[in-house]
C-alpha positions in Angstrom: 123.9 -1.5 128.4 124.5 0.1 131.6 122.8 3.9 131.8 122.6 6.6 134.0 121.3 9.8 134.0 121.1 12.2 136.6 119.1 15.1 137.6 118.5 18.0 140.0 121.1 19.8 139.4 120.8 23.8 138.9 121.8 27.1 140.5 121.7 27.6 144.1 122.7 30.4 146.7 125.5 29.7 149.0 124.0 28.2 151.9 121.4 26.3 150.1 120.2 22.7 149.2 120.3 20.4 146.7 119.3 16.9 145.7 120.4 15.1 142.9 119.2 12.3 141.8 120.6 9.4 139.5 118.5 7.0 137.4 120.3 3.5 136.8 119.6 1.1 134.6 121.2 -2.3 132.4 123.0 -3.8 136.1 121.6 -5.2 138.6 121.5 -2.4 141.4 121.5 -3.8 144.5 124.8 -5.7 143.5 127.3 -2.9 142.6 128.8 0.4 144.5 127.2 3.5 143.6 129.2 7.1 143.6 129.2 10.6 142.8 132.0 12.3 141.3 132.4 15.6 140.4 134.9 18.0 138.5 135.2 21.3 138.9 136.4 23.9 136.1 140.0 23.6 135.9 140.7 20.5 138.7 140.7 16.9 138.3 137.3 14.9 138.9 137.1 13.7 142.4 135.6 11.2 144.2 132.7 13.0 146.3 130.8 10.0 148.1 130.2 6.3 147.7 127.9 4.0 149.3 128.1 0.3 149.5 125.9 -3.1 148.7 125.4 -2.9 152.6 125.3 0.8 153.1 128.7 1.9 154.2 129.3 5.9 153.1 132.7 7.3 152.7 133.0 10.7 151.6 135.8 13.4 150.9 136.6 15.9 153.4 135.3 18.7 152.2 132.0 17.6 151.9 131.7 15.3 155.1 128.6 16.8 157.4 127.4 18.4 154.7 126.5 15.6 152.1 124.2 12.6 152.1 124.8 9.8 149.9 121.6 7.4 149.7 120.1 4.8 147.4 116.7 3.4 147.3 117.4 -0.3 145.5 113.4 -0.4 145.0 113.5 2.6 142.3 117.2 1.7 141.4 118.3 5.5 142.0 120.9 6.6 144.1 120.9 10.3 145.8 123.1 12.9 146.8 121.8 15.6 149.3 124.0 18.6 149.2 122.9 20.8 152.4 125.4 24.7 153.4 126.5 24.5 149.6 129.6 26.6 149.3 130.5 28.2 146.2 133.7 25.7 145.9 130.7 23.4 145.3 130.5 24.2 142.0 130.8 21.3 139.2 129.9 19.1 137.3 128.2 15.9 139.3 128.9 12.5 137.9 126.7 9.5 139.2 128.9 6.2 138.5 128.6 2.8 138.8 131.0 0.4 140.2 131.0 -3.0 139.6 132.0 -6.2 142.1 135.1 -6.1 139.5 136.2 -2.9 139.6 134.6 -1.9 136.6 132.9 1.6 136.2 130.8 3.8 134.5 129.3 7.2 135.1 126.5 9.1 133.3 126.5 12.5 131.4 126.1 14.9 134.5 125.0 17.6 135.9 125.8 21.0 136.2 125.9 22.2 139.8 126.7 25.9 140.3 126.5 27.8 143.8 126.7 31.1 143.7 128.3 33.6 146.7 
């Protein structure tokens, strides 16, 4: 079954860094799409970043020049490196899984709070 669990999350000053990480395991990594989502209190989850079987990033506009999206296919782990964290940062990160179909699923997340 597919899992994920990610880590790293925590509190941070405005300003900051952080890296989270996400664990994946029951696919076959280096064939699917990896993401993180997050969802802050009172919004609807967005889409954050995304990187691709062959590397390609996309990422919203509020993060763009501040976020790194990676994945190491080695360690099956995907990475988010969150660098001038702003308090509008503040959510709960998703790591997710997308499938050549279209299919997806995301782990439990973690809690990411800046604080001003």
């Amino acid at each position: 079954q597919v899992h994920l669990v990610e880590s790293g999350g925590g509190l941070v000053q405005a300003g900051g860094s952080l890296r989270l990480s996400c664990a994946v395991s029951g696919v076959t990594f280096s064939r699917v799409a990896v993401a993180w989502d997050r969802q802050a209190p009172g919004k609807q989850r967005e889409l954050v970043a995304r990187i691709t079987i062959g590397g390609n990033t996309n990422y919203v506009d509020s993060v763009k020049g501040r976020f790194t999206i990676s994945r190491d296919n080695a360690k099956n782990t995907v990475y988010l490196q969150m660098n001038s964290v702003k308090p509008e940062d503040t959510a709960v990160y998703y790591c997710k899984v997308i499938l050549f179909s279209g299919v997806e699923y995301w782990g439990q997340g973690t809690q990411v709070t800046v604080s001003s």
